[in-house]
N, C-alpha and C positions, 0 to 999 in steps of 0.2 A: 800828431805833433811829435819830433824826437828831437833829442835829448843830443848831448857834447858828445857822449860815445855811438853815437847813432841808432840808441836803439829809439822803441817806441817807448808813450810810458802812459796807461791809461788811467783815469782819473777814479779817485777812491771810491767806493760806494759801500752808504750806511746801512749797516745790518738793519731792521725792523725789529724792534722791542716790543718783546711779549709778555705780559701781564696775566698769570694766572690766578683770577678771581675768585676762584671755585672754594666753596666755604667749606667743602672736603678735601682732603688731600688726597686724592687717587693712590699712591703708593701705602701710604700707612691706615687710611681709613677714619682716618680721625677729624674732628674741627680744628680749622685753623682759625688763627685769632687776627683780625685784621690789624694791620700795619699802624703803628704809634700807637698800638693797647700794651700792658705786660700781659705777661703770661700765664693763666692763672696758677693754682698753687698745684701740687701732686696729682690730686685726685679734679683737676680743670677739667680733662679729658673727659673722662666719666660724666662730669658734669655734663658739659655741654653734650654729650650725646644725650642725656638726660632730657638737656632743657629742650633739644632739638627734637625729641624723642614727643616730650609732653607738646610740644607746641604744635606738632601733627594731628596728637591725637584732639588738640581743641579747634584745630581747624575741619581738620579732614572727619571726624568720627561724627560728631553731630549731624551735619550736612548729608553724608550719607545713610545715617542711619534713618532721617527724615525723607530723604527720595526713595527708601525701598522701602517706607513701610512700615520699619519694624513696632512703632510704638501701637500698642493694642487696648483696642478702646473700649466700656465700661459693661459693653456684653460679652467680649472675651472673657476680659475677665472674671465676671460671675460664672461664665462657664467653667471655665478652669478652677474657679475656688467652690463649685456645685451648687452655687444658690441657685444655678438656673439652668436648665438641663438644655439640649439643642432643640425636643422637641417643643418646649414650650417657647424659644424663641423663634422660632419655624411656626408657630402657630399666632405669633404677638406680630409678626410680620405679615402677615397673611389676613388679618384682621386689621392692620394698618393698610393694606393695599385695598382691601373690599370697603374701608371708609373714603380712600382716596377715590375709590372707582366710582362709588356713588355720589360723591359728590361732584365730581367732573359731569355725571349723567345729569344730576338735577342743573349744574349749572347751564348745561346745553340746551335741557328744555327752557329755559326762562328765558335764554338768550332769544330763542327760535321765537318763543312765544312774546315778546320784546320787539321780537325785529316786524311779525307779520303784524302786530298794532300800530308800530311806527307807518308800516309800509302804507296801510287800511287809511291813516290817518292823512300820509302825504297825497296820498290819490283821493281821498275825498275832498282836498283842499284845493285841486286843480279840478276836478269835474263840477266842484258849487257854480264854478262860474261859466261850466256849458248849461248847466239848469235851465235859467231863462232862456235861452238859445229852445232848447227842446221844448220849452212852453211853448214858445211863438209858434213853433213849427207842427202844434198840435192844434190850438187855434188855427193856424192856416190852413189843415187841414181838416176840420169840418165844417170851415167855410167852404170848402171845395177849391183852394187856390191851387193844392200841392194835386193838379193831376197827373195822371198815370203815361209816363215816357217822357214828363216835364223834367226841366233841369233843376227845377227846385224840389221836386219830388226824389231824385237820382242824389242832389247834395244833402236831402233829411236823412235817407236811406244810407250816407254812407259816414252818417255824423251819428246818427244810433248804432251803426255798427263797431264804431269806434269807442263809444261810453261803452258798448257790452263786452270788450274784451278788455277794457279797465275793470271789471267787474260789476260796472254800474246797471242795477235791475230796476223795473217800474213795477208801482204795482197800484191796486185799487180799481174793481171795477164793478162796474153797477149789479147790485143783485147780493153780494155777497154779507155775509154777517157782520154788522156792526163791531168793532173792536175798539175803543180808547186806548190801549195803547200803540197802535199803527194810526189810530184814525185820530182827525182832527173834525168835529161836526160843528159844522157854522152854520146849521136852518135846520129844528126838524119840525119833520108835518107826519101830524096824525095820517095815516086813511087806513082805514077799512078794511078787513080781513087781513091786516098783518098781526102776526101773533110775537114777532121779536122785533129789533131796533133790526134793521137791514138800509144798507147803500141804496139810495134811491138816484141818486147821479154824483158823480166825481167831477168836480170843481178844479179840482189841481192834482195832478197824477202826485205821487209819492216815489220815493226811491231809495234803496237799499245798497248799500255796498259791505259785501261777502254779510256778516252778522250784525254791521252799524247799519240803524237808521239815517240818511242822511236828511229826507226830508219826509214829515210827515202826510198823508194822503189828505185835504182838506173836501168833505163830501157832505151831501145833505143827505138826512137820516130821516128814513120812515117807519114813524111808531106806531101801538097801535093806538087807533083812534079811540 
């Protein structure tokens, strides 16, 4: 657009106002006081470097002196005052770590020895109920049902083989020494040239899993007459 003399004439533009907020004055070094305060008195300056001074060191000095470290804790310092020399806390240490050591040890046996009762306990609670299963099938076999190449012979054969890798053992058998605490005796009979109580037939097999009885052997006992 121009103008009666013909020249051009472009349109004002407003400077940007700049506001220096800095609570130091870069040139003198000093605080400034912000805008609607007075001034303080002679010695303001001083001050406020003062207070600026203090108010650092309660921010800034704690905080770090807590991230490095420095504060020393109640065996330093009996070191440093001689109550307690290095070697005897080198040695109090060392005596604390062999009780710690030990007792992480016994903790681990009792754990072990916890866990293989638990385990003993859950496997003999699933094998009670092949028990009857394994009577049948001992009955059945000296009826002579379970013969040899039979399919029922081939499924005993692989249902014992199963309870023996659960652990589950039989035991009790004709001839051996009477015992009460494995033995259960429901009949005995005198005869004749026995000189101790001994197994004269086994009634119901008995069974063991690893150190537990799970079921006692019930036999008949031959005493002497």
């Amino acid at each position: 657009m121009s103008d009666q003399n013909g020249g051009s004439q472009e349109p004002e533009r407003e400077e940007p106002i700049i506001r220096d907020k800095r609570k130091i004055d870069p040139e003198t070094g000093k605080v400034r006081q912000p805008e609607g305060e007075q001034t303080p008195a002679a010695d303001g300056d001083d001050a406020g470097e003062h207070d600026l001074a203090h108010e650092e060191l309660i921010d800034v000095g704690p905080a770090e002196s807590e991230e490095r470290g420095d504060v020393l804790s109640d065996d330093d310092l009996d070191i440093l005052s001689g109550q307690t020399t290095a070697e005897e806390l080198a040695a109090e240490r060392l005596a604390d770590l062999q009780r710690v050591t030990a007792e992480y040890a016994n903790y681990r046996k009792r754990t072990e020895a916890n866990r293989e009762i638990e385990r003993e306990r859950a496997v003999g609670d699933a094998v009670k109920g092949l028990i009857p299963v394994l009577d049948d099938l001992e009955r059945a076999e000296k009826h002579g049902d379970l013969g040899e190449g039979s399919a029922f012979s081939t499924i005993a054969a692989k249902l014992r083989t199963a309870v023996e890798r659960l652990g589950l053992t039989p035991y009790g058998e004709k001839g051996e020494p009477f015992d009460p605490q494995i033995h259960e005796a429901i009949f005995q009979q005198p005869t004749p040239g026995v000189t101790a109580d001994t197994v004269a037939e086994v009634v119901e097999t008995g069974y063991r899993l690893g150190s537990t009885t799970v079921r006692v052997a019930k036999v008949v006992v031959s005493v002497p007459a």
